[in-house]
N, CA, C and O atoms as CSV, one atom per row, in Angstrom:
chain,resi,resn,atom,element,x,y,z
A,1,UNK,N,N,-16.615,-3.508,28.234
A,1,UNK,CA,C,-16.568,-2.572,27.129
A,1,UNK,C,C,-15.118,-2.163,26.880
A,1,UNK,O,O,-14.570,-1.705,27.882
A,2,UNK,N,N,-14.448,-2.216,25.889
A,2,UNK,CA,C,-13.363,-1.877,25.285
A,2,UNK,C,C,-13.432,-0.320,24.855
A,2,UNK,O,O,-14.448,0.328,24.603
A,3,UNK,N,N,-12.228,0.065,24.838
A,3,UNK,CA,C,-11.714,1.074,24.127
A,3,UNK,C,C,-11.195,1.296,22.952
A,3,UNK,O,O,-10.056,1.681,23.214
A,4,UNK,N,N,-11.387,1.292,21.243
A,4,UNK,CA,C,-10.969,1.724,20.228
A,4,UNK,C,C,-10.026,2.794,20.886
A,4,UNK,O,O,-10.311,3.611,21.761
A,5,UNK,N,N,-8.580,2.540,20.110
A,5,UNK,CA,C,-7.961,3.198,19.826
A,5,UNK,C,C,-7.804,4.006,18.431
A,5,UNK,O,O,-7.699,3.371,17.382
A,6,UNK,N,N,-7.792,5.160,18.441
A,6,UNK,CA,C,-8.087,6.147,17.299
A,6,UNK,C,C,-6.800,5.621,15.876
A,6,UNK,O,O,-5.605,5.615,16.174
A,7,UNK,N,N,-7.068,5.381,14.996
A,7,UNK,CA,C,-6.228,5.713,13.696
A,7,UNK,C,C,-6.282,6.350,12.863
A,7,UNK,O,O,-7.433,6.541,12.471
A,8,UNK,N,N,-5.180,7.055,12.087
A,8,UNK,CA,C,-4.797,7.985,11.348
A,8,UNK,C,C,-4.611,7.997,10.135
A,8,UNK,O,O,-3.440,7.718,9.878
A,9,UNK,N,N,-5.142,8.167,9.370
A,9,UNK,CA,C,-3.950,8.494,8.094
A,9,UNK,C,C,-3.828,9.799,7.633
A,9,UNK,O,O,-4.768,10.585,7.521
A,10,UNK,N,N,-1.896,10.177,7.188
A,10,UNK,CA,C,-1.590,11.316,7.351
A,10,UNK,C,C,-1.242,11.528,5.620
A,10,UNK,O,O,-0.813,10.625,4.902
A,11,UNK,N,N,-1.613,13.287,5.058
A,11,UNK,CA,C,-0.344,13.369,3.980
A,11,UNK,C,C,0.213,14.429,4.323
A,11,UNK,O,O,-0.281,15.524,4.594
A,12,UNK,N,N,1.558,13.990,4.302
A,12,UNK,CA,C,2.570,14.752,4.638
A,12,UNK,C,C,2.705,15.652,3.369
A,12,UNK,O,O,2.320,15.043,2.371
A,13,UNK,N,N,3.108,16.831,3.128
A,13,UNK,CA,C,3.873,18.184,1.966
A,13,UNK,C,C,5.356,18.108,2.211
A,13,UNK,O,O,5.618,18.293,3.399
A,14,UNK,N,N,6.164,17.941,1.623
A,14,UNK,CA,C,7.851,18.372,1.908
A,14,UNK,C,C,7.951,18.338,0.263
A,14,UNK,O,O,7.842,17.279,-0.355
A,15,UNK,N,N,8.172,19.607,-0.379
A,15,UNK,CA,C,7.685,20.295,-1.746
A,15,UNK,C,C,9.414,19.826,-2.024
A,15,UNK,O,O,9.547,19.454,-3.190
A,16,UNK,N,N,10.855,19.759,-1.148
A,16,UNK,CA,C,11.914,19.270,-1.656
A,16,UNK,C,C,12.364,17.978,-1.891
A,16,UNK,O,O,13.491,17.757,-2.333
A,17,UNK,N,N,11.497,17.041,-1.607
A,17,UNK,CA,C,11.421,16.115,-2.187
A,17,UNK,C,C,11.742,15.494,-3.466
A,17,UNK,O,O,10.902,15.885,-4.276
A,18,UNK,N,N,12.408,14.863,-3.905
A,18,UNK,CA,C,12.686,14.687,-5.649
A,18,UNK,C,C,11.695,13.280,-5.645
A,18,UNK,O,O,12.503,12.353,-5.589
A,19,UNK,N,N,10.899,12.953,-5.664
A,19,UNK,CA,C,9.653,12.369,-6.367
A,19,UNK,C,C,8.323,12.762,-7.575
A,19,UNK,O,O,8.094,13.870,-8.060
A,20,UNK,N,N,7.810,11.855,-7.759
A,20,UNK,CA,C,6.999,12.372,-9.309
A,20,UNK,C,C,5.730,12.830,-8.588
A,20,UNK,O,O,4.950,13.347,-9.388
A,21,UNK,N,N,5.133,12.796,-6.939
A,21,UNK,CA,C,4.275,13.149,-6.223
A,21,UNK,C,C,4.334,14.728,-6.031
A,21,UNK,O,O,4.049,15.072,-4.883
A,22,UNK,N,N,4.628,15.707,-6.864
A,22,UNK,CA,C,4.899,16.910,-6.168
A,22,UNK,C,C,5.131,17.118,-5.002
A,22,UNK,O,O,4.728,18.202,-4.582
A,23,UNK,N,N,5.828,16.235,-4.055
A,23,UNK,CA,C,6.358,16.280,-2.494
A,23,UNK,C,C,4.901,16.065,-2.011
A,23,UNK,O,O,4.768,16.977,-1.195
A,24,UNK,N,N,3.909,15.484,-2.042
A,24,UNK,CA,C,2.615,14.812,-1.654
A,24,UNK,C,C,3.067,13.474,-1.079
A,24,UNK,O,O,3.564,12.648,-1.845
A,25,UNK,N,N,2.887,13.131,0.584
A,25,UNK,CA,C,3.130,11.591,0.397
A,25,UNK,C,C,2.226,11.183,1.376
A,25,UNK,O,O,1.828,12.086,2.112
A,26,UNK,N,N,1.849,10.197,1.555
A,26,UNK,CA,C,0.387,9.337,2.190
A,26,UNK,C,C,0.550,8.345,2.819
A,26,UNK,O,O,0.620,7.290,2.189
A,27,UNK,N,N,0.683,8.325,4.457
A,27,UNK,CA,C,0.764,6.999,5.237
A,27,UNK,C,C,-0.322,6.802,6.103
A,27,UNK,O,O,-0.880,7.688,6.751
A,28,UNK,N,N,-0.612,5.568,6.091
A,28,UNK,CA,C,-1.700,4.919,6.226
A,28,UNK,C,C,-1.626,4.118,7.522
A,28,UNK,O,O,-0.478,3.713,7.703
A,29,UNK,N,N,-2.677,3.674,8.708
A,29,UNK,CA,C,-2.607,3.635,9.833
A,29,UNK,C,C,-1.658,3.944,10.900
A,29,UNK,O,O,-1.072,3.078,11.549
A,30,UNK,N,N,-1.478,5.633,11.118
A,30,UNK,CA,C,-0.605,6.624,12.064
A,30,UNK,C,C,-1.501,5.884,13.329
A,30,UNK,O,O,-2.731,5.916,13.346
A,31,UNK,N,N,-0.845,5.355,14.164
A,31,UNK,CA,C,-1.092,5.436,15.758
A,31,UNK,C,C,-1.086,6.473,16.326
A,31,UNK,O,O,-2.102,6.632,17.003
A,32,UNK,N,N,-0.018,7.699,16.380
A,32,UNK,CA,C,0.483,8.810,17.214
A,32,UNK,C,C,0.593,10.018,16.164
A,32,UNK,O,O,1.198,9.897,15.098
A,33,UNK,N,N,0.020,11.067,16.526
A,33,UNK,CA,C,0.413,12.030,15.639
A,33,UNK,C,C,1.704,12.748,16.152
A,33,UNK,O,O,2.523,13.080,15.295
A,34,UNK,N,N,1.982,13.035,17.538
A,34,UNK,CA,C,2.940,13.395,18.275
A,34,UNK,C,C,4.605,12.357,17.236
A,34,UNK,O,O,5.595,12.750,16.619
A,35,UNK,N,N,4.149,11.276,17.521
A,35,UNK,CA,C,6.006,10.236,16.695
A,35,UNK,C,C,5.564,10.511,15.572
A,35,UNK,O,O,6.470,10.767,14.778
A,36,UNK,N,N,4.213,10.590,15.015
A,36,UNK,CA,C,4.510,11.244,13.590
A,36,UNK,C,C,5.212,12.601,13.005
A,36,UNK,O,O,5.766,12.981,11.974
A,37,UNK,N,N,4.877,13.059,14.196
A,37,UNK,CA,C,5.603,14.534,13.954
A,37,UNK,C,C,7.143,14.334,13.655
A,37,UNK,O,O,7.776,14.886,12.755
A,38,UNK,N,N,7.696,13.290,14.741
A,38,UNK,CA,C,8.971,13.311,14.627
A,38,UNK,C,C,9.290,12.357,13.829
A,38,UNK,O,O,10.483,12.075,13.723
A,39,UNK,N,N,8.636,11.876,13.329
A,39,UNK,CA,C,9.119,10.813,12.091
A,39,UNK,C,C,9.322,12.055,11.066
A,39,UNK,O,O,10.367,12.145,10.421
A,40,UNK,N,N,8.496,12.811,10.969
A,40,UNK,CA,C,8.595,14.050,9.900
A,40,UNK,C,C,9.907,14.397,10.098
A,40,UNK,O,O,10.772,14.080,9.282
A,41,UNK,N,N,10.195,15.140,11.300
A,41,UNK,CA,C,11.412,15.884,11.337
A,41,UNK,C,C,12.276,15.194,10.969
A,41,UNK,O,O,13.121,15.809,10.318
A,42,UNK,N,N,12.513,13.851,11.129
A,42,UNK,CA,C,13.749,13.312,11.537
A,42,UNK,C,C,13.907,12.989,9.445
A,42,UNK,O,O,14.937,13.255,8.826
A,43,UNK,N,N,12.509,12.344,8.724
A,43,UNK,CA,C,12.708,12.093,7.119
A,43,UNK,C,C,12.367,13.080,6.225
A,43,UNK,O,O,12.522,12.916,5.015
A,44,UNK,N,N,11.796,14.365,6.827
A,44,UNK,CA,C,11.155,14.924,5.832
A,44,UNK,C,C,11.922,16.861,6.332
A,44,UNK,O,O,11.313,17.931,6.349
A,45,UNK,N,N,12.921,16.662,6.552
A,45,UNK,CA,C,13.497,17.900,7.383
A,45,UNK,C,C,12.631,19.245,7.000
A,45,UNK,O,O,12.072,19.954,7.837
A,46,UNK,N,N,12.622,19.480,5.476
A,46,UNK,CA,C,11.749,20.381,4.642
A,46,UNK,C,C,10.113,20.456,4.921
A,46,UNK,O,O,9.495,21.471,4.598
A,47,UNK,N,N,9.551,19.502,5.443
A,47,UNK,CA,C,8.123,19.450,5.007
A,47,UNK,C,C,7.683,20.852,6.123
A,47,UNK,O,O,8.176,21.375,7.123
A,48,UNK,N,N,6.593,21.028,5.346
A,48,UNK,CA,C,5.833,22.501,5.481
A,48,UNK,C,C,4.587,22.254,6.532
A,48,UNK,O,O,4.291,22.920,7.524
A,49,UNK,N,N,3.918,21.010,5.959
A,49,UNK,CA,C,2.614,20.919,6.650
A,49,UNK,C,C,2.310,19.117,6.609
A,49,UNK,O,O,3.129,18.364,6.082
A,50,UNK,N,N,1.584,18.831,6.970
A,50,UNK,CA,C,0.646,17.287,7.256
A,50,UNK,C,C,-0.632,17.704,8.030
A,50,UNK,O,O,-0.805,18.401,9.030
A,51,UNK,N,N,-1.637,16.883,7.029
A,51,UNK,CA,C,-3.059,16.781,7.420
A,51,UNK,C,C,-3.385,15.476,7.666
A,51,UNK,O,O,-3.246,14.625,6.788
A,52,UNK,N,N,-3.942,15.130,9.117
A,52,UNK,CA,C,-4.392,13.704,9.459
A,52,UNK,C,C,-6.191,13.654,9.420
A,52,UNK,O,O,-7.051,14.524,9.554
A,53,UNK,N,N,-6.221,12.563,9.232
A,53,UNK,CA,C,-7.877,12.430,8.828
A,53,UNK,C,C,-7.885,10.883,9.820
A,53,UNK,O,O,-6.982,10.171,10.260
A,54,UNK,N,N,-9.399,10.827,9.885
A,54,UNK,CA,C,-9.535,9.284,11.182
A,54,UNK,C,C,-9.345,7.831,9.604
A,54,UNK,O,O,-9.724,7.884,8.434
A,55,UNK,N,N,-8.952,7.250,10.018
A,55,UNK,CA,C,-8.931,6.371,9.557
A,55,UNK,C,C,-10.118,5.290,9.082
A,55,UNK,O,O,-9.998,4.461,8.180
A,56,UNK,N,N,-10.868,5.434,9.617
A,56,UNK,CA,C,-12.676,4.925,9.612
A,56,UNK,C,C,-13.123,5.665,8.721
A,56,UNK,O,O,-13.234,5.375,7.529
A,57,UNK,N,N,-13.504,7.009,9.419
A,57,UNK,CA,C,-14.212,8.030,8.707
A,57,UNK,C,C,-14.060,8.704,7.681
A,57,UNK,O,O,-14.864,8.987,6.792
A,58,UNK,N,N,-12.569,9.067,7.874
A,58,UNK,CA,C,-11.969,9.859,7.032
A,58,UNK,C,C,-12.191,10.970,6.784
A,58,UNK,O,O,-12.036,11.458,5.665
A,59,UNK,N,N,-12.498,11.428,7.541
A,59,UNK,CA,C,-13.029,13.045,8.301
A,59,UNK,C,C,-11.862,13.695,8.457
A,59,UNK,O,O,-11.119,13.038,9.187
A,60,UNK,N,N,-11.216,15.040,7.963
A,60,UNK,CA,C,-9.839,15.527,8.345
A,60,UNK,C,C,-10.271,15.941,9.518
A,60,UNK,O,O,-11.422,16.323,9.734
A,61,UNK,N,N,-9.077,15.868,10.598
A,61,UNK,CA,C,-9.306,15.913,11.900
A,61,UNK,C,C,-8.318,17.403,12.495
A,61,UNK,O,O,-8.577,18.143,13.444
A,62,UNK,N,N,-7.333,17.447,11.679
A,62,UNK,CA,C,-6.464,18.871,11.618
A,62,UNK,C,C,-5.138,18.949,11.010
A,62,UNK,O,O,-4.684,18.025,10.335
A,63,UNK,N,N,-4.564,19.948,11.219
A,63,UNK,CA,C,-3.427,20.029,10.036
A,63,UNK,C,C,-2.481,20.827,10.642
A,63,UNK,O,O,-2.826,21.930,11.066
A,64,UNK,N,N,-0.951,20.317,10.788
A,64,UNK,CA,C,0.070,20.847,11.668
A,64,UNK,C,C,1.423,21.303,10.963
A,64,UNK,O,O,2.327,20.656,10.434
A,65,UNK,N,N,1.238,22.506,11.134
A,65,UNK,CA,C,1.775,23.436,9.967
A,65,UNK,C,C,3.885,23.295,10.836
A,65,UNK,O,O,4.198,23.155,12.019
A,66,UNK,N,N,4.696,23.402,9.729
A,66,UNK,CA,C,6.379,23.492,10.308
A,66,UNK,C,C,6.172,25.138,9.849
A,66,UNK,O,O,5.401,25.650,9.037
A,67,UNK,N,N,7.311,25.776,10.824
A,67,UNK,CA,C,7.337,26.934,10.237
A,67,UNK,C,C,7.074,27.668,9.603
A,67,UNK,O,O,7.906,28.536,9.342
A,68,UNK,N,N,5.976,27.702,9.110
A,68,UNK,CA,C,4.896,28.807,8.229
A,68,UNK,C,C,4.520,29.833,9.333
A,68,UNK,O,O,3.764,30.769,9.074
């Protein structure tokens, strides 16, 4: 018996963004929410919040707020 490993997809908020997405952006099979975090920090210095949902289901699974 194998183990599934869990996947993600996240949308990130960073409202300073200059895109036509109102700072809305959407990546699609997250392995880690932990290096996602720091993928945030490191491209999205501004972003406020990201909500991850399972990738199968698509069930939001929780939402990890920056400095609010």
């Amino acid at each position: 018996m194998t183990m599934s490993k869990r996947v993600y997809n996240c949308i990130i908020f960073a409202p300073d963004e200059q895109k036509s997405n109102g700072g809305f952006t959407t990546y699609r099979k997250v392995n880690s929410i932990e290096k996602f975090k720091q993928f945030a920090d490191k491209n999205y210095p501004n972003w406020k919040w990201f909500t991850y949902y399972d990738n199968k289901t698509r069930v939001k699974l929780g939402v990890i707020k920056n400095g609010i």
